[in-house]
PLY file of the C-alpha trace (Angstrom):
ply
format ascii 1.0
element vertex 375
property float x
property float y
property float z
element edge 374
property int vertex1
property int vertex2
end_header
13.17 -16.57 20.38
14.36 -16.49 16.79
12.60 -19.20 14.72
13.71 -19.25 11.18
11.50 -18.28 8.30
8.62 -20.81 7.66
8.99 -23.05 4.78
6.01 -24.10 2.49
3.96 -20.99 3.40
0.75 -21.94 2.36
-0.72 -18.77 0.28
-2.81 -16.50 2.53
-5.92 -16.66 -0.19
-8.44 -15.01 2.54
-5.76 -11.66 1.85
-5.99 -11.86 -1.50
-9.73 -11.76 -1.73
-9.51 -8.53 1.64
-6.94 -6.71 -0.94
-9.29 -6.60 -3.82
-12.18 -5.95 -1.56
-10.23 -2.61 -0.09
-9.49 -1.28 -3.75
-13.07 -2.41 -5.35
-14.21 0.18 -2.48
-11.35 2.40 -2.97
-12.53 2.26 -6.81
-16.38 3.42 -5.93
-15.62 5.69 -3.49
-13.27 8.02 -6.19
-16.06 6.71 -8.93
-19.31 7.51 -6.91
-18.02 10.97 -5.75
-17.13 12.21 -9.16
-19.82 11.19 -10.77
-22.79 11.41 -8.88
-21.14 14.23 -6.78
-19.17 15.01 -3.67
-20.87 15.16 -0.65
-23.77 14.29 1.56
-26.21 16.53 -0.68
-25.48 14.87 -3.78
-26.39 10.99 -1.92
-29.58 11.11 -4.33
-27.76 10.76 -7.40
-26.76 7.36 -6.59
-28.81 6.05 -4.11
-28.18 3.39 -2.08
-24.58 2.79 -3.58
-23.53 6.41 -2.80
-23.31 6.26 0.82
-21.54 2.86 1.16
-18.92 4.41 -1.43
-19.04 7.47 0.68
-16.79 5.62 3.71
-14.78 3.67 0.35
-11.84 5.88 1.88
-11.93 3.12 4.63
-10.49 0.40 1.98
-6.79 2.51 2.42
-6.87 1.52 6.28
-7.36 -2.31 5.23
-4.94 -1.74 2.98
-2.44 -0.89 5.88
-3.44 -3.63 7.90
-2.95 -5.77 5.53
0.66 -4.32 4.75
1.24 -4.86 8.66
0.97 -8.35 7.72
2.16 -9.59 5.22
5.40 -7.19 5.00
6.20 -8.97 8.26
5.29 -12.93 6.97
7.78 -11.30 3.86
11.00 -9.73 6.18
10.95 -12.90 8.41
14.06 -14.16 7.79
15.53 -12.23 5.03
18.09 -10.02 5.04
17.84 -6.10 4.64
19.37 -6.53 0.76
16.41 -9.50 -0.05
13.93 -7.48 1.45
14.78 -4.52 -0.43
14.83 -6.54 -3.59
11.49 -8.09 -3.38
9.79 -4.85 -2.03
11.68 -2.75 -5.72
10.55 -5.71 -7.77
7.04 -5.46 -6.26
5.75 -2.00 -6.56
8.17 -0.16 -9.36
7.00 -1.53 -12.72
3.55 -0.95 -11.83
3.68 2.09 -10.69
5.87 3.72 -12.93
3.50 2.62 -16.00
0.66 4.30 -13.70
2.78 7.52 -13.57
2.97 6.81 -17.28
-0.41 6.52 -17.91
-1.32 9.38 -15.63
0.75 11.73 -17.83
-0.72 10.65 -21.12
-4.31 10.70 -19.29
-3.75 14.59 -18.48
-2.55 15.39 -21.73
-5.54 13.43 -23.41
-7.90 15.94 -21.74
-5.88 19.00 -21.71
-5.50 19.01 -17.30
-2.54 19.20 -15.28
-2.26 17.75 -12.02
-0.17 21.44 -11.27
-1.54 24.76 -11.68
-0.04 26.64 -14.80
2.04 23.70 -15.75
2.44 21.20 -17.84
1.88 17.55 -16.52
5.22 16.44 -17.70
7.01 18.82 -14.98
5.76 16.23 -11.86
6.36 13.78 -14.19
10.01 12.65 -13.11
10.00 13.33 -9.51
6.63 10.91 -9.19
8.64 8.24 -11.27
11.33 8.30 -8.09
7.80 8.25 -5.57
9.63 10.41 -3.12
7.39 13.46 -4.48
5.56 14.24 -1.42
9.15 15.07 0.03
9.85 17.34 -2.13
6.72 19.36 -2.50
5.84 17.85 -5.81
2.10 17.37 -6.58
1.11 13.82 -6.73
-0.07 12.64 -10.46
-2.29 10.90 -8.91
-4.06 11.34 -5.73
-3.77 7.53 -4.56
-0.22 7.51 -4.29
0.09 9.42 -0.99
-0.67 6.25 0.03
2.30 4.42 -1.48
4.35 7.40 -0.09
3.14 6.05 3.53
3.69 2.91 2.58
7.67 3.62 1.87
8.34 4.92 5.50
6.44 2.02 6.75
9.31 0.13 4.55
12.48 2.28 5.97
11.06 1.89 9.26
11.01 -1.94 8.81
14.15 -2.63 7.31
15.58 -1.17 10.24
14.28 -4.27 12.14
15.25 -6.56 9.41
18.79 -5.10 9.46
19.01 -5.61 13.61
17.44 -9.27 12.76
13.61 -10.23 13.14
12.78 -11.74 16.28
9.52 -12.19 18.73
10.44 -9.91 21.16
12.45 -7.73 18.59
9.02 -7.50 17.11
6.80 -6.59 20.15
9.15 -3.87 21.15
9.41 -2.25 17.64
5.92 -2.48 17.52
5.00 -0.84 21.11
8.21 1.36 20.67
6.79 2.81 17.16
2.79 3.50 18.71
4.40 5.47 22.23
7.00 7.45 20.49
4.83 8.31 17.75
2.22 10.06 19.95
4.93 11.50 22.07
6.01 13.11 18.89
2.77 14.37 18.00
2.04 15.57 21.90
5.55 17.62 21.50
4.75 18.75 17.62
8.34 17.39 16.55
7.77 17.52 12.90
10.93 15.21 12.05
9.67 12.47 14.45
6.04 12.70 13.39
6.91 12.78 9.51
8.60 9.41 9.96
7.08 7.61 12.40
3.64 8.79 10.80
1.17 8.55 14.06
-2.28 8.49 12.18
-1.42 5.39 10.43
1.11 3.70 12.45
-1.71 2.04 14.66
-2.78 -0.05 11.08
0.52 -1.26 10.05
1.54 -2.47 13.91
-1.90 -3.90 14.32
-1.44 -6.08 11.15
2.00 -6.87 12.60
0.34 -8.20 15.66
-2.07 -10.17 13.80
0.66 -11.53 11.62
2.58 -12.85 15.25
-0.67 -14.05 16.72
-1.29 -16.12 12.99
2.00 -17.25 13.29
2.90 -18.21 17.18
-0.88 -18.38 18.77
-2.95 -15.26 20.53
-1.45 -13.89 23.83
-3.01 -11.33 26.34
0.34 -8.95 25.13
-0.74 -9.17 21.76
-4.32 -8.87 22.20
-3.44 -5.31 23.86
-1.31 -4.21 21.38
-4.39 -5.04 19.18
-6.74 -3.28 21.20
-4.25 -0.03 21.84
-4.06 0.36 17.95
-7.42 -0.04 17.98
-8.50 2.89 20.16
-6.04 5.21 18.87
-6.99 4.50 15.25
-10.69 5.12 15.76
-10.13 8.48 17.27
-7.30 9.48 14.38
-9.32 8.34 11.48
-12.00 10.60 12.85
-9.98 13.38 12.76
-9.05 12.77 9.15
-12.40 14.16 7.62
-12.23 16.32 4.84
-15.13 19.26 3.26
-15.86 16.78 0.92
-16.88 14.15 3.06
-18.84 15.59 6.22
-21.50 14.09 7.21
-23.01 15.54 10.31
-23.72 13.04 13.13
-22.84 9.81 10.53
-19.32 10.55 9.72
-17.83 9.46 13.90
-20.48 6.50 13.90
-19.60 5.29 10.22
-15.61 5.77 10.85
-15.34 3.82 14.15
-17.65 1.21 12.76
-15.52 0.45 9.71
-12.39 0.60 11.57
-13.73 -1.41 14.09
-15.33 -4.41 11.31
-11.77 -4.09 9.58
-10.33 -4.48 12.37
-12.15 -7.77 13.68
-11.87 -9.02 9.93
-8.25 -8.97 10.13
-8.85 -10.65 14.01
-10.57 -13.69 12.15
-7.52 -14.27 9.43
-4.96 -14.06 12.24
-6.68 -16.88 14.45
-7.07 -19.00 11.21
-11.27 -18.46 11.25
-11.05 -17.62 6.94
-9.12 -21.38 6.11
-11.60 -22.46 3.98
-10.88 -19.52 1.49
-8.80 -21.23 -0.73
-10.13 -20.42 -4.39
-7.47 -20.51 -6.40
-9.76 -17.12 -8.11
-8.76 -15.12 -5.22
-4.91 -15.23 -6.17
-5.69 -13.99 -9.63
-7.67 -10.71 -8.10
-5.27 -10.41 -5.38
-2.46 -10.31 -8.12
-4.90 -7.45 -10.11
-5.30 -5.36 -6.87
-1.97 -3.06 -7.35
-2.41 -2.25 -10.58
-6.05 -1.45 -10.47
-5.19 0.74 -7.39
-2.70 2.46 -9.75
-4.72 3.24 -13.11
-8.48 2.97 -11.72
-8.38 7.24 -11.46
-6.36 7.83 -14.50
-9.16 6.01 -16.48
-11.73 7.40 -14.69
-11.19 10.57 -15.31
-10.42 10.48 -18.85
-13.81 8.59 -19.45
-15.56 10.68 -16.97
-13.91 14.11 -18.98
-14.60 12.47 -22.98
-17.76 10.81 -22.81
-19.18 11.27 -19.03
-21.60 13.96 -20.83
-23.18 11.47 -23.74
-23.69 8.40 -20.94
-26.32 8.17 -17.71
-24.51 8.28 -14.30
-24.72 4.01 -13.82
-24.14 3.47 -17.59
-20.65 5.69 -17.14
-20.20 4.14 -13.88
-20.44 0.54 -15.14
-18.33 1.25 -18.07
-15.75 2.84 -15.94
-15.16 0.21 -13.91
-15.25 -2.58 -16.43
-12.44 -0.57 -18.06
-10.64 -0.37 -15.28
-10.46 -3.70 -14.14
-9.64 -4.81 -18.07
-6.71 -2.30 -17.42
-5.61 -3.63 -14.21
-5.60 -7.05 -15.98
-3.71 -5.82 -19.18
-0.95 -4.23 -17.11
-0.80 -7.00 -14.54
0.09 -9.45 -17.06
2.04 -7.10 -19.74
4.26 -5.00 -17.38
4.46 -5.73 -14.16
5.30 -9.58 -14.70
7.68 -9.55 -17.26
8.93 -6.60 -15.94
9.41 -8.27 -12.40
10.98 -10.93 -14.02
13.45 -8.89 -15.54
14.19 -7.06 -12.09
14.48 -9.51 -9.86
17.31 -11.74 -11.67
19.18 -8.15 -12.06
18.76 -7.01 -8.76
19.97 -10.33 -7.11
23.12 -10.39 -9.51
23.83 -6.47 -8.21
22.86 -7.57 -4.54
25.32 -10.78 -4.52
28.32 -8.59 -5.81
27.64 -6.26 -3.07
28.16 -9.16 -0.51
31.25 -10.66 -2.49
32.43 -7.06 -1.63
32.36 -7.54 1.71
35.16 -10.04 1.66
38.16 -8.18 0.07
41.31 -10.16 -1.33
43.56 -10.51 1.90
47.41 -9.59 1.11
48.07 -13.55 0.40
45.14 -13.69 -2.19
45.80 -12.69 -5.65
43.15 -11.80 -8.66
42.51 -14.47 -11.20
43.55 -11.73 -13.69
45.59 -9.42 -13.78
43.94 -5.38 -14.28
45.23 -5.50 -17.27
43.76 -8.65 -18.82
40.49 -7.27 -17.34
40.47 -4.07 -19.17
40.78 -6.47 -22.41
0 1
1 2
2 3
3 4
4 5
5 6
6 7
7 8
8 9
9 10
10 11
11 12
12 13
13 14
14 15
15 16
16 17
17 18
18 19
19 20
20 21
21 22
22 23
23 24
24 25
25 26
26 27
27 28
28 29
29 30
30 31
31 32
32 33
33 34
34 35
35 36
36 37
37 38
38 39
39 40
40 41
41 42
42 43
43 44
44 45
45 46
46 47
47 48
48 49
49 50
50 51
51 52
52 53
53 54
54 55
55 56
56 57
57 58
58 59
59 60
60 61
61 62
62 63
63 64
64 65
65 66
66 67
67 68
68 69
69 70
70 71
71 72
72 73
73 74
74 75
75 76
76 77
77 78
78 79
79 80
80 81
81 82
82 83
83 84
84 85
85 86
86 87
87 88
88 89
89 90
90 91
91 92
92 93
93 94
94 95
95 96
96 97
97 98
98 99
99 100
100 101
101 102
102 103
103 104
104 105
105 106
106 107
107 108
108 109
109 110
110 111
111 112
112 113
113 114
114 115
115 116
116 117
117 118
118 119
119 120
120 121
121 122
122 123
123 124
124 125
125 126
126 127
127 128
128 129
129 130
130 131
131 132
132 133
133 134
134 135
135 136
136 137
137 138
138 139
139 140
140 141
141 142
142 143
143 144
144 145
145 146
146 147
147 148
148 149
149 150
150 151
151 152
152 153
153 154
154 155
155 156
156 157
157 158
158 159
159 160
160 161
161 162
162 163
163 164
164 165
165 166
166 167
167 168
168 169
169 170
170 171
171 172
172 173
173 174
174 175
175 176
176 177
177 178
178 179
179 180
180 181
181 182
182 183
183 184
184 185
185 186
186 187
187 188
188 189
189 190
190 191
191 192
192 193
193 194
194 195
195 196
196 197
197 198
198 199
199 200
200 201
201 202
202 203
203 204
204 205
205 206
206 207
207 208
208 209
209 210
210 211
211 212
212 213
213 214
214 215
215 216
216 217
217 218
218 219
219 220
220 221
221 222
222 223
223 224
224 225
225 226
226 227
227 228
228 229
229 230
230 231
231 232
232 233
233 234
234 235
235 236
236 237
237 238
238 239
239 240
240 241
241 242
242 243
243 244
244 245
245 246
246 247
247 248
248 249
249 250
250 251
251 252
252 253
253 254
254 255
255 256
256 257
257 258
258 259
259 260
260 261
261 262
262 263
263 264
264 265
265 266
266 267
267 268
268 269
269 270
270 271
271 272
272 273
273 274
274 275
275 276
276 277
277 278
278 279
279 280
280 281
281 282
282 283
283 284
284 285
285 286
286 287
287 288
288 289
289 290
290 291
291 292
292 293
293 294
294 295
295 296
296 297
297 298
298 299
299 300
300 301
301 302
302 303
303 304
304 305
305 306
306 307
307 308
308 309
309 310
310 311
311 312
312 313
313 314
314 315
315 316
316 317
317 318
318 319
319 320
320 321
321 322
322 323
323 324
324 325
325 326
326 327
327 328
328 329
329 330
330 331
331 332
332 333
333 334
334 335
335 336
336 337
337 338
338 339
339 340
340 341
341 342
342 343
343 344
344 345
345 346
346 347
347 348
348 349
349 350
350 351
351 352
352 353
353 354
354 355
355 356
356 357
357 358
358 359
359 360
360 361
361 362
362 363
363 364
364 365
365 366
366 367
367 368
368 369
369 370
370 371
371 372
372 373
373 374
């Protein structure tokens, strides 16, 4: 079963609005806890808003399920060169103004992401976003995420390289959940660190989701749902930090916001969210990347130059118009002309690479000779 990639995709506007959704939490959960306070004990600084932001962490596993998705709806079809294009075009120009911006955000308040060091010396190795592998402190703490979003990518292409089928699909997808927890059961470090256990149950789900959208619900795929499911519950309870225990709320609030996320993304794949089509929900989908990239950097600096002289929701309120203005600004004055720019580049590189493949045969001769091409 190999049907070729859909044609006239109708945008997925119900994703659009989910993506914005997972960084607007995402946004209060980093806002809330610096300035009202980390932890439980410091709830009464912002009440009411303080412990919803508290489980904001959760936005990062819609995030992944999302990813699951739509990086599948994106691969169908395409060839391991086209998917790398689009996937460099996509999260590059953004990012590496938000590595920018970090840089110029820790200088601006004399603080360092590294101990003793300036924040130029992670600079360069967080421009390439292979950091993490090299011990390099992120510049900013949201891009582990992006880091686990890049094996997700390697992982992917590899399916995309043998050629995207159904069944290709299902078995990559079962394949990826088993031998990541035998991995984990046998504490093989090389296996874990790529297939990535904790969060492989999100991005398989959402490819599951994406299969049942595309070619109806099946029991198979239901159980794939439902295995991701149970082992992402018991993971993402597991994943608790000092900062955020919460004695007798933290299992019940983690397997209840997998477990909504989880139906949410159950409702878009058996078409339940069609009448979502605002044309709005493009624009924030579109403002969701870079406002995941900056919304800390400016933050911070606002939280560090004026956080004293401003009330907690005054600060709050300002900091999140600001960053959303931001997020705008660098949507529409980096990363699209800077896409543009990419993409024609990277598909003239990509289409000599595949001329290359085809060598002159012995009977074949150049158009010119080497010497006329050195003139």
């Amino acid at each position: 079963m190999n049907p070729a990639a859909p044609t006239d995709r109708p945008r997925l506007r119900e994703l659009d609005l989910l993506r914005f959704l997972a960084a607007v939490l995402v946004v209060l959960h980093h806002y809330v806890g610096r300035i009202g306070g980390w932890g439980v004990e410091n709830h009464h600084n912002m009440p009411f808003l303080a412990p919803v932001a508290h489980f904001g962490n959760l936005g990062v596993d819609l995030f992944f399920l999302i990813s699951g998705f739509v990086i599948l709806m994106s691969a169908w079809g395409r060839g391991v060169g086209d998917f790398a294009v689009s996937r460099v075009v996509r999260i590059f120009p953004g990012y590496w103004f938000g590595v920018t911006l970090a840089v110029a955000g820790f200088l601006a308040i004399g603080e360092t992401p590294m101990a003793d060091h300036s924040p130029i010396l992670p600079f360069l190795p967080n421009l390439t976003m292979l950091q993490m592998g090299l011990g390099v402190p992120d510049m900013e703490v949201v891009y582990w995420t992006l880091w686990v979003e890049l094996h997700f990518y390697v992982l992917i292409s590899l399916l995309v390289w043998r050629g995207i089928t159904y069944e290709r699909c299902v078995a990559f997808m079962a394949g990826w959940l088993v031998f990541g927890v035998f991995a984990q059961e046998a504490n093989f470090t090389p296996l874990t660190v790529v297939l990535m256990p904790p969060w492989a149950p999100y991005f398989v789900a959402g490819m599951a989701f994406y299969l049942i959208h595309r070619f109806g619900p099946n029991l198979l795929l239901w159980l794939i749902v439902a295995g991701c499911w149970a082992l992402a519950v018991p993971y993402r309870i597991a994943s608790v930090n000092d900062l955020l225990v919460w004695p007798q709320m933290w299992q019940a609030g983690v397997t209840g916001g997998v477990t909504l996320i989880f139906l949410i993304m159950a409702m878009v794949a058996t078409h339940q969210f069609e009448m979502v089509r605002w044309r709005g929900f493009t624009v924030l989908g579109a403002l969701t990347y870079p406002l995941y990239l900056v919304h800390e950097t400016v933050g911070r600096v606002l939280y560090e130059l004026i956080g004293s002289q401003l009330g907690r929701w005054t600060l709050l309120g300002v900091s999140c118009a600001l960053a959303f203005a931001s997020a705008y600004l660098v949507q529409r004055l980096v990363e699209e002309p800077a896409q543009r720019w990419m993409r024609s580049r990277l598909k003239t590189a990509l289409a000599r690479l595949r001329q290359d493949r085809f060598p002159l045969t012995r009977n074949q001769t150049p158009s010119r000779s080497p010497a006329e091409a050195i003139r």
